[in-house]
C-alpha positions in Angstrom: -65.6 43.0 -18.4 -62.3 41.4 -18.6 -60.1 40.6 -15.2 -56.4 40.7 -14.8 -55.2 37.3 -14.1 -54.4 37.8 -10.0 -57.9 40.0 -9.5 -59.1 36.8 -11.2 -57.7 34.2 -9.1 -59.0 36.2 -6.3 -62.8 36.3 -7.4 -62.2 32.6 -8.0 -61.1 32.0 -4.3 -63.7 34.6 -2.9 -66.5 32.6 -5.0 -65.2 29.4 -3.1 -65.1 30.3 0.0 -68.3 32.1 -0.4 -69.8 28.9 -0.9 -68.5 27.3 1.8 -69.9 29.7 4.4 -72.9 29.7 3.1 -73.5 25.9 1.8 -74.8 27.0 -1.4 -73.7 24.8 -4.4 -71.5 26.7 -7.2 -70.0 25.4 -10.2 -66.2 25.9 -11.0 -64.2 24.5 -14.0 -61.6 22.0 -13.5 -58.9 25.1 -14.0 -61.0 26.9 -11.5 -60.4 23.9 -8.6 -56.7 23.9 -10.0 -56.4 27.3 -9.1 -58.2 26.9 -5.7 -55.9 24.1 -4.6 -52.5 25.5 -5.7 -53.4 28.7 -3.5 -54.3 26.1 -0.5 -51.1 24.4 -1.5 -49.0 27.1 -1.7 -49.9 28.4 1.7 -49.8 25.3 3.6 -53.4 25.2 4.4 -53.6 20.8 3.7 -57.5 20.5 4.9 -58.9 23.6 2.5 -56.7 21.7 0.2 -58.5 18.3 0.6 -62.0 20.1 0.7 -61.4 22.1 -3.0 -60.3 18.5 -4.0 -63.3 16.9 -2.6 -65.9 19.5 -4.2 -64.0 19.1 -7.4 -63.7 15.6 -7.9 -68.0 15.4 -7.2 -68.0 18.2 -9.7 -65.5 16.6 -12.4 -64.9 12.9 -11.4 -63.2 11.7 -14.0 -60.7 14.7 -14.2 -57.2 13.1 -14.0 -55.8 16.8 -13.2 -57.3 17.1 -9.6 -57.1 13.1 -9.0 -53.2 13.9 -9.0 -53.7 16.9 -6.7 -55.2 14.3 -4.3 -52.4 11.9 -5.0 -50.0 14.3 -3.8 -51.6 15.6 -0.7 -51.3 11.8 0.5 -47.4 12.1 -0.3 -47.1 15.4 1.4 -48.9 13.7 4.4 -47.4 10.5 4.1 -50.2 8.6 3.3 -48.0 6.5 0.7 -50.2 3.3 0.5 -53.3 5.8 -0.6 -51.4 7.6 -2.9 -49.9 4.6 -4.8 -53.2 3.2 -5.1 -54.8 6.1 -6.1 -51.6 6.7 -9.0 -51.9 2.8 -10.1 -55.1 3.6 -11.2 -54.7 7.1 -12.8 -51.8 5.4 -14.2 -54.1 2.8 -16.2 -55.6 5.7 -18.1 -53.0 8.0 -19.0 -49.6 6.0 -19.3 -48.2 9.2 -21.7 -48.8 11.9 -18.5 -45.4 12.9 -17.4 -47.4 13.6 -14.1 -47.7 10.4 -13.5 -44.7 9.4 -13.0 -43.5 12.6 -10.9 -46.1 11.5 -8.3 -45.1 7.9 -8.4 -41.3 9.1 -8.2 -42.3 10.9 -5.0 -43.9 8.0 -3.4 -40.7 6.3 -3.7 -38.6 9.1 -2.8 -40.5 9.1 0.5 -39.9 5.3 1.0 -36.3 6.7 0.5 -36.3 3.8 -2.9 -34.4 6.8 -4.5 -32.8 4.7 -7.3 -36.2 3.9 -8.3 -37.5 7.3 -7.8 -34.4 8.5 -10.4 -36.3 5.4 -13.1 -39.2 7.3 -12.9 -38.3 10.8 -13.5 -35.9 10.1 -16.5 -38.9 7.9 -18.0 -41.0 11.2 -17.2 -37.9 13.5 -19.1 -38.6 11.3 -22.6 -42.0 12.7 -22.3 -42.1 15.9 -21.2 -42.0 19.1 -22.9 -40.7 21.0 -19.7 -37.3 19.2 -18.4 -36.4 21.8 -15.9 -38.5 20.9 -13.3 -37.7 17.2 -13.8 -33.8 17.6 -14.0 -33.9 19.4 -10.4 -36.1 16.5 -8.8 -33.2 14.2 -10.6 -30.8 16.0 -8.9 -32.6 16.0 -5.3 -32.7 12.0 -5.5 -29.1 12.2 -6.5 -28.2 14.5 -3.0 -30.5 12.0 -1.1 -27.9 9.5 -2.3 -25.2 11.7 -1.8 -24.0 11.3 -5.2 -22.9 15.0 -5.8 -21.2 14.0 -8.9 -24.5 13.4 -10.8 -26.6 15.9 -8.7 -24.5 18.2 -10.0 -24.9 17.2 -13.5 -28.9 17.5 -13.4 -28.7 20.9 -11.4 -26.4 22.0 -14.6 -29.2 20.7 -16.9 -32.5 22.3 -14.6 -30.3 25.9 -15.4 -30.0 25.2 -19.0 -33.5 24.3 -19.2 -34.3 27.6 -16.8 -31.7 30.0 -16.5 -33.5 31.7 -13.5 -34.5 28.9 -11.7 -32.4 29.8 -8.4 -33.4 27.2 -6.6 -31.6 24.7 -8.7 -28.4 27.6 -9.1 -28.1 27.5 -5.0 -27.8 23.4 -5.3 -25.7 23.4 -8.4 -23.0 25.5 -6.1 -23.9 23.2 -2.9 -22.5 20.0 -5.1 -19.2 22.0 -6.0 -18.4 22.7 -2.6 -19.3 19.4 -1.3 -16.8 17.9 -4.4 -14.3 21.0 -3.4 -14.5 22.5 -6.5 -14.2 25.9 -5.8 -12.4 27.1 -9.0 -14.5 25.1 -11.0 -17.6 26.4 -9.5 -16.6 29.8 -9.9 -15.9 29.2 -13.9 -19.4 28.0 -13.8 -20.9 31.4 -12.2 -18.7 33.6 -14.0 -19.9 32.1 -17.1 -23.5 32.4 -16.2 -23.3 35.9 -15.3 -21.6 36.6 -18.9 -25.4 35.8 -19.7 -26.8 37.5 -16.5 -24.6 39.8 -15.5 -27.1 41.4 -12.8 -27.7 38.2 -11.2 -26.9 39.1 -7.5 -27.5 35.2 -6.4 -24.5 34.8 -8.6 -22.5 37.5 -7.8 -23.1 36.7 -4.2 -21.8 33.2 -4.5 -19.3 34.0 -6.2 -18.6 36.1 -3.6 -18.7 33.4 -1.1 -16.1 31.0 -3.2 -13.7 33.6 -3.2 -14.1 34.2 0.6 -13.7 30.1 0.7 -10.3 30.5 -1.4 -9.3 33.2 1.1 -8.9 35.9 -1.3 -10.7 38.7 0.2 -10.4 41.3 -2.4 -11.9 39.3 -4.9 -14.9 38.7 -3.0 -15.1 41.9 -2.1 -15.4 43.0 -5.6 -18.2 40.2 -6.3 -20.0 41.4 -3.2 -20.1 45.0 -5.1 -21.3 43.4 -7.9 -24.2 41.7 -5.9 -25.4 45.2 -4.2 -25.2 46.8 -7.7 -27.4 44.2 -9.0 -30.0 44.9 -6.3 -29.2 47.3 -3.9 -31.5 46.0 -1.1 -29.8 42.7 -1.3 -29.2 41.8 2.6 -27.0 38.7 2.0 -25.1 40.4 0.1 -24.2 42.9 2.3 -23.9 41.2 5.5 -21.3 38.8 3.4 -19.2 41.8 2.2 -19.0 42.8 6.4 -17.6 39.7 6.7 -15.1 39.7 4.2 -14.3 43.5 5.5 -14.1 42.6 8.9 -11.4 39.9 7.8 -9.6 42.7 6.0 -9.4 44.5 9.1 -11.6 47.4 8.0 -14.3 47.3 10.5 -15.9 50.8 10.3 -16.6 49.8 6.7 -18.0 46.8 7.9 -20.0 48.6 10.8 -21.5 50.4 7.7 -23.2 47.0 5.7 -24.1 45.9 8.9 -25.9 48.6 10.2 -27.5 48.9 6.7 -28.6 45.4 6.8 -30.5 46.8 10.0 -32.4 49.5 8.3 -33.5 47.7 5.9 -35.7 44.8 7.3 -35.9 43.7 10.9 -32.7 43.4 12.6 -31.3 40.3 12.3 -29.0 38.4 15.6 -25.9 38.1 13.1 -25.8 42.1 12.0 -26.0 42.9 15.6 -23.6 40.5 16.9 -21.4 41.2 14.4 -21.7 45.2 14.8 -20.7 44.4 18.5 -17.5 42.8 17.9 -16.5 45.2 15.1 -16.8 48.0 18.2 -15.1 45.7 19.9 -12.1 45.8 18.1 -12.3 49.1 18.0 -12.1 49.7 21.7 -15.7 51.1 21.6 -16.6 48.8 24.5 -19.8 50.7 25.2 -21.4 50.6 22.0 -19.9 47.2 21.5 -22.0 46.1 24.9 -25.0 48.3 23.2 -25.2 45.8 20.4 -24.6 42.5 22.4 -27.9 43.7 24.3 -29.7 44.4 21.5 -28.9 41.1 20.1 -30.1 39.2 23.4 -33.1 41.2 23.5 -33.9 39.8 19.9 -33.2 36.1 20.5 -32.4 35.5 24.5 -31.7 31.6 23.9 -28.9 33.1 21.4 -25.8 32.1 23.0 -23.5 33.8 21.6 -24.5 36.9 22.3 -24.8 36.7 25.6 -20.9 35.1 25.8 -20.1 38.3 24.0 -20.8 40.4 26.8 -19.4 38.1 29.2 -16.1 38.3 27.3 -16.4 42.0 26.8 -16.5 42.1 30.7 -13.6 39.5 31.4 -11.5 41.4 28.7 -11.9 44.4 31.0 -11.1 42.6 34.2 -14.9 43.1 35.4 -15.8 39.4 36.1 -18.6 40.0 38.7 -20.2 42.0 35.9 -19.3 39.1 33.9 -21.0 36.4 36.2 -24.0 39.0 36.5 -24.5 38.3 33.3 -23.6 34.6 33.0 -26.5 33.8 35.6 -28.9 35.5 33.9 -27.9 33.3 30.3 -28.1 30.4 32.6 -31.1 30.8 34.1 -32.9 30.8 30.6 -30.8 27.8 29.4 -29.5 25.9 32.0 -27.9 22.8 29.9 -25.7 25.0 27.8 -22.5 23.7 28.4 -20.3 26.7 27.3 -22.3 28.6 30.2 -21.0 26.4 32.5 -17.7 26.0 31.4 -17.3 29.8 32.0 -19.1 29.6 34.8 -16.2 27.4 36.7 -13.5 29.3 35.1 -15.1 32.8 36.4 -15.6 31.5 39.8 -11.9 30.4 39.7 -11.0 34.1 38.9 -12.8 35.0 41.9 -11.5 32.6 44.2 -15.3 31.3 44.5 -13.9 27.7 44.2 -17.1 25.6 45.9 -18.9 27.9 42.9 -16.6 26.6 40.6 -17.1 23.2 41.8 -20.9 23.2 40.9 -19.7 24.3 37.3 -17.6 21.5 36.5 -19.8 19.2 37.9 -22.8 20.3 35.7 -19.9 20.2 32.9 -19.3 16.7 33.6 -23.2 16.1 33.7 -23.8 17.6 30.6 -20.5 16.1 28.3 -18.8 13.3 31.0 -16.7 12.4 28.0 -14.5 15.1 28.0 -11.4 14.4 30.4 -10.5 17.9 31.1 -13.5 18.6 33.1 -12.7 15.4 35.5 -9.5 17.0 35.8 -10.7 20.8 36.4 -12.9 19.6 39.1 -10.3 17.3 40.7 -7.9 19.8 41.2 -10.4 22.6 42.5 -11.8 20.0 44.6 -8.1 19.7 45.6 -7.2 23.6 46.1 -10.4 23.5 49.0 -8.7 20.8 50.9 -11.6 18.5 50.1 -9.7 15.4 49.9 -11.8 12.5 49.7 -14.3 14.1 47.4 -11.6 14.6 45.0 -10.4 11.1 45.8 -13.8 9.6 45.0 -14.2 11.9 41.7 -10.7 10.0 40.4 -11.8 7.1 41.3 -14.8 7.2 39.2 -13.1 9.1 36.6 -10.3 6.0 36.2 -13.6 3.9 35.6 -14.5 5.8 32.8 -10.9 6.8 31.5 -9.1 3.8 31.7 -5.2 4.0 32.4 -4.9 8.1 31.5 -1.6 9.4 32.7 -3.4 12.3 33.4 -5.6 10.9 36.3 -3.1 7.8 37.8 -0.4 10.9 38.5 -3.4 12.2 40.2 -4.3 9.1 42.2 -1.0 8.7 42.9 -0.8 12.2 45.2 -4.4 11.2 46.5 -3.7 8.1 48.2 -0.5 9.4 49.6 -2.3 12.5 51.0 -5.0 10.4 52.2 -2.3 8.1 53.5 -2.8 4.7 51.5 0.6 4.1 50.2 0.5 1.1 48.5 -2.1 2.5 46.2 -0.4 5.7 45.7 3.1 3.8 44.9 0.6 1.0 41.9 -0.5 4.6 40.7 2.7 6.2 40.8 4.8 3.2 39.0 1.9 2.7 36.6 2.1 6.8 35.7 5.6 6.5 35.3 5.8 3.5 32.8 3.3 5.3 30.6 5.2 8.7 30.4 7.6 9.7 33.3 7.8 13.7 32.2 4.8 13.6 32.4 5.5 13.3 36.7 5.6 17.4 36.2 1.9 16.3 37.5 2.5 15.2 40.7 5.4 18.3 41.2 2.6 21.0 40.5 0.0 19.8 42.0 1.4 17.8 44.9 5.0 19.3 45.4 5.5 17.6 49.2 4.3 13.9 48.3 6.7 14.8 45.2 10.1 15.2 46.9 8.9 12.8 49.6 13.2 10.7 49.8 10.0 7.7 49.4 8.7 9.4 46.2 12.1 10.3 44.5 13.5 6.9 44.9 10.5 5.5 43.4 11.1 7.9 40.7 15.0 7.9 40.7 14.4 3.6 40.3 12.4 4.0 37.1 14.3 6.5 35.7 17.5 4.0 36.0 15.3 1.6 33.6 14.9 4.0 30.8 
């Protein structure tokens, strides 16, 4: 009786594992254990991995095959100085194994010796009878280098070798965009597809160059060509939304996305983006529908939760808006674009000690950005809460040195809090560094600002310009 060759694989690995649970002793060819490990390889599983090596090295010791199996399980688990050892000696006996020198590429790759890792595989390409796999390891070492140049150029050569190997296609594309060559790297594609013209990878980056190049209607077409290559191809669908949104047709985009949504699990982006097509619709409730749908699939998702808050400022609700804000923040309370909104919504509502706590946890989280210093500053100053806002400039100043932006303010401070030598340093010091820039002090302090004292400290370096 003769076995296809998965339901063979799986007596194989039923056999082995038999064994194991009972302890009995089997015997299995040196394909067999090959077969064995690859499965344990392939699914991640590292100690069944080990243990079909083990068993078939006691079984087959001198087999060079599952020796290099062990080799690279110490790679994967960076066990390097095992490994090398192990590949020195293998390495003795069969000098002529491509093999070989894969694994010892790898150990260097790991010990990021990448130049010597690229020695290796191109000794391993004059031996070989299958390049493909080699010219794409090449071309890894090369992006570890970040020389995209001759990445590209092995990429090129993996796709000669194997046209469908789409693995080395994605990173063949990836090294024309990071060169910029998006005309070139469309040539490229478009002369693949003359060869396989129902390749929706290409079709869809194709697609994506175009979108890149802003010409919308030719991606468009190349994202047509991806869905009639394989009409259950979600990227390609949820790219054509994009380029239809951008065109302004957003029911047709509503369509892809809602298709994408039918047919595997939802994904965050196809309801986000569903939302904001509503949105600019002026469907506000199924808009708000979608935004929910997309917390209630990923709740640390920020944007979807910011969707709804903006939804709700757009229409003027911003206790709704803050409803919801608290909520986002309670599950992540170190986002700082919660926060930022947080302060400007309690602004809207005149909830300014609120607003307060939100640009101090702005400042907290990102204290290199200046604008929060100053949004806190002049709430602090819009509560009458004087020396607080005093002692936030001060520290500010120690941070920022000599910013226009905070001496105008220091200048107002320490005449309101009635130290007017400081507040005159401040003041000359502002002016020197850019006197329009006094509209400052006008806006925010208009008495201290046409204080006679003031203007004729003003007036007196205006005269020296």
């Amino acid at each position: 009786m003769q076995f296809g060759p998965n339901e063979s694989e799986q007596i194989t690995l039923h056999r082995f594992e038999s064994m194991l649970k009972t302890n009995d002793i089997l015997f299995f060819d040196s394909e067999e254990f090959e077969i064995i490990i690859n499965h344990y390889l392939d699914n991640g599983e590292m100690a069944m991995a080990r243990k079909a090596i083990r068993i078939g090295l006691e079984q087959h010791p001198s087999s060079t095959s599952l020796k290099l199996y062990l080799v690279e399980i110490y790679v994967i688990e960076n066990e390097l100085n095992e490994a090398e050892v192990l590949i020195d000696e293998i390495y003795e006996i069969e000098k002529s194994n491509e093999e070989v020198y894969i694994q010892k590429a790898n150990i260097h790759s790991r010990r990021n010796e990448h130049a010597q890792a690229i020695y290796l595989l191109e000794t391993a390409l004059e031996i070989s009878l299958d390049n493909a796999e080699i010219y794409s390891l090449i071309g890894m070492e090369y992006l570890f280098l970040e020389d995209f140049h001759n990445a590209l150029l092995n990429f090129i050569s993996c796709i000669k070798e194997d046209p469908e190997n789409d693995s080395a296609l994605h990173n063949a594309v990836y090294c024309y965009d990071i060169l910029e060559q998006h005309k070139e790297v469309i040539d490229f594609l478009l002369k693949y597809i003359e060869k396989f013209p129902y390749s929706e990878i290409a079709w869809q980056n194709v697609g994506k160059q175009y979108y890149t190049l802003k010409n919308y209607n030719k991606a468009l077409e190349a994202y047509d060509f991806a869905i009639i290559s394989d009409d259950a191809f979600v990227g390609a669908y949820l790219e054509k939304g994009k380029v239809l949104e951008k065109l302004g047709r957003y029911e047709e985009a509503i369509e892809c996305y809602v298709l994408t949504l039918r047919l595997e699990d939802p994904s965050t982006f196809a309801l986000l983006r569903t939302g904001k097509c509503y949105e600019k619709l002026g469907n506000f409730k199924l808009a708000k529908q979608f935004y929910r749908q997309c917390i209630d699939q990923d709740a640390l998702l920020d944007k979807g939760w910011l969707a709804i808050i903006n939804l709700y400022t757009k229409q003027k609700r911003y206790k709704a808006a803050l409803a919801s804000l608290e909520k986002a923040i309670k599950i992540d309370n170190t986002n700082i674009r919660y926060w930022k909104r947080y302060a400007a919504l309690n602004q809207k509502l005149l909830e300014f000690d609120n607003a307060v706590i939100g640009y101090r946890k702005c400042i907290e989280l990102e204290d290199y950005k200046l604008q929060y210093w100053l949004d806190l500053v002049d709430t602090l100053l819009k509560i009458a809460k004087w020396q607080d806002a005093k002692k936030v400039l001060e520290n500010a100043s120690e941070f920022f040195h000599d910013e226009v932006e905070l001496n105008y303010r220091l200048a107002g401070i320490y005449y309101k809090t009635l130290d007017p030598e400081k507040g005159e340093f401040y003041l000359s010091s502002a002016l020197r560094q850019d006197p329009k820039a006094v509209e400052i002090l006008r806006r925010i302090f208009p008495f201290i600002f046409f204080n006679p004292d003031t203007q004729a400290i003003i007036s007196k370096h205006s005269s020296k310009i």
